[in-house]
NUVEXVEX-602288 format. One record per residue: residue number from 1; x, y, z of N, C-alpha, C in turn. Coordinates in pm, whole numbers, padded with zeros to 5 digits. Layout:
<nodes>
@resi: NUM, nu: X, nv: Y, nw: Z, cau: X, cav: Y, caw: Z, cu: X, cv: Y, cw: Z
...
</nodes>
This chain:
<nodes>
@resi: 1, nu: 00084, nv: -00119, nw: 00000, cau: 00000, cav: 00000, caw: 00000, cu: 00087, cv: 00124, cw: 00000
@resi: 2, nu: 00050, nv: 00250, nw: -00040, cau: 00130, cav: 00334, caw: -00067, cu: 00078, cv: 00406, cw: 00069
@resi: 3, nu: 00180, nv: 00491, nw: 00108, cau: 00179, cav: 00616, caw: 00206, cu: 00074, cv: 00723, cw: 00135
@resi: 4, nu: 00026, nv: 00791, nw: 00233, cau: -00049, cav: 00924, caw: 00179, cu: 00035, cv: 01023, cw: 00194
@resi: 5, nu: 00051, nv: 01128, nw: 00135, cau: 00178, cav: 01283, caw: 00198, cu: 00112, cv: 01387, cw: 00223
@resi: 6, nu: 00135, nv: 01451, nw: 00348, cau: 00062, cav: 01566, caw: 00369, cu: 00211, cv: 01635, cw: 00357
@resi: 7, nu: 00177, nv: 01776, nw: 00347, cau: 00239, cav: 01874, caw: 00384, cu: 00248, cv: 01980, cw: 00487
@resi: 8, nu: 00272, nv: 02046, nw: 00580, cau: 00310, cav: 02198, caw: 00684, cu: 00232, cv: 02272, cw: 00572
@resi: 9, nu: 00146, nv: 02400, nw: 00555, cau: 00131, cav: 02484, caw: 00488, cu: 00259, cv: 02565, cw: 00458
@resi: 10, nu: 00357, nv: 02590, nw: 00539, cau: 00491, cav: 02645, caw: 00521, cu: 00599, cv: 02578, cw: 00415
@resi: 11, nu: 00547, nv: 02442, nw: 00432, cau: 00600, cav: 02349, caw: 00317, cu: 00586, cv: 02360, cw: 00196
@resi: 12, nu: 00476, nv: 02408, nw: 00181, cau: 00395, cav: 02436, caw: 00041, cu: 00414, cv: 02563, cw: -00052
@resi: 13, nu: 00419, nv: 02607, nw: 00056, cau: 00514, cav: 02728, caw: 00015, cu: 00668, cv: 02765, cw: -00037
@resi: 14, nu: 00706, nv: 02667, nw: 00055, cau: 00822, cav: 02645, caw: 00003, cu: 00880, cv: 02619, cw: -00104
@resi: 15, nu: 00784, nv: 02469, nw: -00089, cau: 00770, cav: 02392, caw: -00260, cu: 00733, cv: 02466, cw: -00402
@resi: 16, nu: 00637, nv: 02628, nw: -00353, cau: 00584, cav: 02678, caw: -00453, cu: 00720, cv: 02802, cw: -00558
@resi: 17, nu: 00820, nv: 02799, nw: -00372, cau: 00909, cav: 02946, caw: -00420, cu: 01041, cv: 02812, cw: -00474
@resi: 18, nu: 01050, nv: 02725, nw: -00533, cau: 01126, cav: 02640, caw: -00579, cu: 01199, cv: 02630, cw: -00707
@resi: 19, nu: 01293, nv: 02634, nw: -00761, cau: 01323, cav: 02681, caw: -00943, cu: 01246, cv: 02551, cw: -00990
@resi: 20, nu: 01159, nv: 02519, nw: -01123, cau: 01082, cav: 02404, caw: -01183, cu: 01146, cv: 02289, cw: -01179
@resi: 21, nu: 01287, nv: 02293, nw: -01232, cau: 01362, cav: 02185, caw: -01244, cu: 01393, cv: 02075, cw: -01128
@resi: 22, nu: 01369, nv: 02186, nw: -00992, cau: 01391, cav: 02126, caw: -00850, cu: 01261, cv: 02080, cw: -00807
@resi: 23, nu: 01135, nv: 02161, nw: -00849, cau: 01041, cav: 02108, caw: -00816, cu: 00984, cv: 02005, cw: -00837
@resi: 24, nu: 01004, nv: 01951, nw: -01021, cau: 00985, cav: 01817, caw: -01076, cu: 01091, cv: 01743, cw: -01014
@resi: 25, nu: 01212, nv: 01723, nw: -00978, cau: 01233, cav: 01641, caw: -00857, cu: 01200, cv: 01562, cw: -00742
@resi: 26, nu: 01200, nv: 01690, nw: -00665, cau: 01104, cav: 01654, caw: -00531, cu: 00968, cv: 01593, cw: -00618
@resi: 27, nu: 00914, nv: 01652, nw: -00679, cau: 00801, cav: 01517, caw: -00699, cu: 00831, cv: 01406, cw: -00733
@resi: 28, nu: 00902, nv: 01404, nw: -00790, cau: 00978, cav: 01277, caw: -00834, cu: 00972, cv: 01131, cw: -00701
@resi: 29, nu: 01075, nv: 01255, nw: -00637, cau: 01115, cav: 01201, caw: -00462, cu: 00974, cv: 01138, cw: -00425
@resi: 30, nu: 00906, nv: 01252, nw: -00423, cau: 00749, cav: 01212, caw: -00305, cu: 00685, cv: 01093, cw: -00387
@resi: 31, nu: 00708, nv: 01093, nw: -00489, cau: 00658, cav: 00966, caw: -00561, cu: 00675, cv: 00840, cw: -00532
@resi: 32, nu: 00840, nv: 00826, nw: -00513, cau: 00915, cav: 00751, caw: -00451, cu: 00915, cv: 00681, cw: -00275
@resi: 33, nu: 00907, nv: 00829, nw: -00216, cau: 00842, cav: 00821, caw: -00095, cu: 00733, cv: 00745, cw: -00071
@resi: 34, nu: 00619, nv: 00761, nw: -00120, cau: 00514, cav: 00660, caw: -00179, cu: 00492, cv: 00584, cw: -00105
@resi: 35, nu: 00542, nv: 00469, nw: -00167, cau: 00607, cav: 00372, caw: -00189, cu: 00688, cv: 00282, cw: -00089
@resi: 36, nu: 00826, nv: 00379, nw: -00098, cau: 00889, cav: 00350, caw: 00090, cu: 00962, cv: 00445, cw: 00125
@resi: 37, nu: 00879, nv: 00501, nw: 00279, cau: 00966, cav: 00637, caw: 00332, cu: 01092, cv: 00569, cw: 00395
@resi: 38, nu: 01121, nv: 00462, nw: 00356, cau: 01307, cav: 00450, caw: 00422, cu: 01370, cv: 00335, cw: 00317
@resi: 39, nu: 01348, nv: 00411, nw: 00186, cau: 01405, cav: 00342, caw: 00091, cu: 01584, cv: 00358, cw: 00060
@resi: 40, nu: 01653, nv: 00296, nw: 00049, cau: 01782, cav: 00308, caw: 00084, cu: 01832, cv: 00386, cw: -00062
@resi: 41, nu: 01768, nv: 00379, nw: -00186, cau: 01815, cav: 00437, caw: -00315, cu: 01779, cv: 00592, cw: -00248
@resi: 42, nu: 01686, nv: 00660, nw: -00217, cau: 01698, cav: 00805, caw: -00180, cu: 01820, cv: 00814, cw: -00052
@resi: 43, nu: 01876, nv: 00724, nw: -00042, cau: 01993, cav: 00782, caw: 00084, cu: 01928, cv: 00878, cw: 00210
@resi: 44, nu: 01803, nv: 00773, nw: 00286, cau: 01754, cav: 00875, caw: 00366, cu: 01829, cv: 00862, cw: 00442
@resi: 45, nu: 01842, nv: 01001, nw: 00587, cau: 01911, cav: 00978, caw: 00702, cu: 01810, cv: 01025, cw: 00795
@resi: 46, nu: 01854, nv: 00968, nw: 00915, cau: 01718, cav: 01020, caw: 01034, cu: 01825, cv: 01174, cw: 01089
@resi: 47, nu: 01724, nv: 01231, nw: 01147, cau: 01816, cav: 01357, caw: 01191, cu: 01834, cv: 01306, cw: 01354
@resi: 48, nu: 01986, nv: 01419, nw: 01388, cau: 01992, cav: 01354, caw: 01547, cu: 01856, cv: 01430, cw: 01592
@resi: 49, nu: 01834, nv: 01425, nw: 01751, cau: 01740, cav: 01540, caw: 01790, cu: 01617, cv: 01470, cw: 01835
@resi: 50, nu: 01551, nv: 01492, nw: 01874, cau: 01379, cav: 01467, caw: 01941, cu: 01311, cv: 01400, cw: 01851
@resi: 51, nu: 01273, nv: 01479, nw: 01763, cau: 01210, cav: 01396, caw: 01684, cu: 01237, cv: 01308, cw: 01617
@resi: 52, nu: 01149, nv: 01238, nw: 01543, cau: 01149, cav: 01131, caw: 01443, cu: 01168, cv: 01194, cw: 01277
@resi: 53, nu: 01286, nv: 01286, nw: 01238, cau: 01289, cav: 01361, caw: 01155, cu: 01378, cv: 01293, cw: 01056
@resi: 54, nu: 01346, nv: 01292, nw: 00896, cau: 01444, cav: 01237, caw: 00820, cu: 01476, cv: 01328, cw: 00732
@resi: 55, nu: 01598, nv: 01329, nw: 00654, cau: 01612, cav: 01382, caw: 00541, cu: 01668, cv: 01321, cw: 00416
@resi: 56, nu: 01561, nv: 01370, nw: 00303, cau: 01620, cav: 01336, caw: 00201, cu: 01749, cv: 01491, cw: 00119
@resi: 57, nu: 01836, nv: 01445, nw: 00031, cau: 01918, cav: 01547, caw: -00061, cu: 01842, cv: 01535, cw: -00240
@resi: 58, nu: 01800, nv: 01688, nw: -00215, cau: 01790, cav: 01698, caw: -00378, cu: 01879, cv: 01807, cw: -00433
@resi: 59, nu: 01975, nv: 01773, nw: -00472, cau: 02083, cav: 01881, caw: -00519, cu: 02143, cv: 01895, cw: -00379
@resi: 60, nu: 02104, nv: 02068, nw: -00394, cau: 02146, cav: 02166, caw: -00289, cu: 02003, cv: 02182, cw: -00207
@resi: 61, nu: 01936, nv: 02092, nw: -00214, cau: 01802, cav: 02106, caw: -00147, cu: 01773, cv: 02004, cw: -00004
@resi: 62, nu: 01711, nv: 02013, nw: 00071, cau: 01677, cav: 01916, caw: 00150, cu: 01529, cv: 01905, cw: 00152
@resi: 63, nu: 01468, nv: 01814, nw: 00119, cau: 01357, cav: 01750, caw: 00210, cu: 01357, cv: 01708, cw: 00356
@resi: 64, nu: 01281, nv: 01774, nw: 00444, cau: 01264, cav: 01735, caw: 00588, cu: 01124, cv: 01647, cw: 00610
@resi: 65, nu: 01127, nv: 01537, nw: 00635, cau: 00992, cav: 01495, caw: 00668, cu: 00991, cv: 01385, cw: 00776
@resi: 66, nu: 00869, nv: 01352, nw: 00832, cau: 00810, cav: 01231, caw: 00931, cu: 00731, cv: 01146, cw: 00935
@resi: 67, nu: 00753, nv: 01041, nw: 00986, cau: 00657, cav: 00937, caw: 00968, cu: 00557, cv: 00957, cw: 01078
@resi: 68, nu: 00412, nv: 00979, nw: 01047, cau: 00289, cav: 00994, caw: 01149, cu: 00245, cv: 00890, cw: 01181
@resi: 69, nu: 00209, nv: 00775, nw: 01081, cau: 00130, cav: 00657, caw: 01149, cu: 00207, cv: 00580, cw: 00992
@resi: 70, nu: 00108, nv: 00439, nw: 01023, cau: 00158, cav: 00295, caw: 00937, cu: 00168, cv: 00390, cw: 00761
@resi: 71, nu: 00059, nv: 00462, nw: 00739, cau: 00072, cav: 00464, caw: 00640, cu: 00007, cv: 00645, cw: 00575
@resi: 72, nu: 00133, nv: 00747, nw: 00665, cau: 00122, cav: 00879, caw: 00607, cu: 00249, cv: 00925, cw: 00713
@resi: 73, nu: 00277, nv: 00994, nw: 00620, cau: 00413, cav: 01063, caw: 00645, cu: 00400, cv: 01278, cw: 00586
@resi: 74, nu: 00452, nv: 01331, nw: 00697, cau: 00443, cav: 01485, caw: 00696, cu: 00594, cv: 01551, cw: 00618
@resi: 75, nu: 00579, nv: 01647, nw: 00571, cau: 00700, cav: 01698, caw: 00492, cu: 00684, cv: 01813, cw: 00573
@resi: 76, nu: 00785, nv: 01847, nw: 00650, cau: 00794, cav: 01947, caw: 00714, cu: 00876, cv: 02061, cw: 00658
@resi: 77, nu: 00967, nv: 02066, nw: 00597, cau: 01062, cav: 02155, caw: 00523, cu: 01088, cv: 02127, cw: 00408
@resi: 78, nu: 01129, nv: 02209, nw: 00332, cau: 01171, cav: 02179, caw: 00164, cu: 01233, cv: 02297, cw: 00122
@resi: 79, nu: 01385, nv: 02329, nw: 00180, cau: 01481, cav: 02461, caw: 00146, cu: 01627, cv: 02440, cw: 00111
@resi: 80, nu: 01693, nv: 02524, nw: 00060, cau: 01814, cav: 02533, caw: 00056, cu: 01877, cv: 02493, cw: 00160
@resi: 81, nu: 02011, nv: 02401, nw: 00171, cau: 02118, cav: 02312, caw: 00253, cu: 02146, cv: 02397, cw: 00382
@resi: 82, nu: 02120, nv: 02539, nw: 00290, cau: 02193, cav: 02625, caw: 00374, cu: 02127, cv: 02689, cw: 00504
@resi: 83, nu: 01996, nv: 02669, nw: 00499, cau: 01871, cav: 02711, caw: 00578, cu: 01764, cv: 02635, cw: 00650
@resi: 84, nu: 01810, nv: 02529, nw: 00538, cau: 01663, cav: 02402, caw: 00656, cu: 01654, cv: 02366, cw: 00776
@resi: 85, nu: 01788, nv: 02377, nw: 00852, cau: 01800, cav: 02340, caw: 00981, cu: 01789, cv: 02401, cw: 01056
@resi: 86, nu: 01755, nv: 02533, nw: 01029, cau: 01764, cav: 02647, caw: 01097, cu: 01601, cv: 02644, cw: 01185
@resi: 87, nu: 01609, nv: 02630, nw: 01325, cau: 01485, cav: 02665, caw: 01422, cu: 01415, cv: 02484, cw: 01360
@resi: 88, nu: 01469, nv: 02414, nw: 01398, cau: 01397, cav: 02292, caw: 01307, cu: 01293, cv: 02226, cw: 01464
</nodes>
């Protein structure tokens, strides 16, 4: 069965201020995600820290997201390398 994906409204936003080329990516990704949020071809890593936080690399991009229950997972961030971690 596939995962459902929600997004943060802040996420969405994110996703919206994105160059196209990066954006057809990440969909790409969430497609993938799908499927399996700890698939070893996206090279996920869990983040240290409290939560249950993973990240995927697109480029110079990060995906931040979590697993909620058996079968939906939250995307919490979607920014530049240089900024995602920031207040996480």
């Amino acid at each position: 069965m596939k995962y459902q994906v929600h997004f943060f409204s802040s996420a969405v936003k994110e996703f919206q201020k994105l160059p196209k080329d990066v954006q057809e990516k990440v969909l790409h990704v969430m497609d993938m995600l799908r499927i399996d949020p700890y698939s070893e071809v996206l090279k996920i890593r869990k983040l240290k820290g409290g939560e249950d936080l993973f990240r995927i690399r697109i480029g110079n991009y990060r995906l931040i997201y979590k697993i909620e229950s058996s079968l939906s997972l939250l995307v919490v961030r979607i920014r530049h390398r240089k900024d995602v971690y920031e207040n996480l």
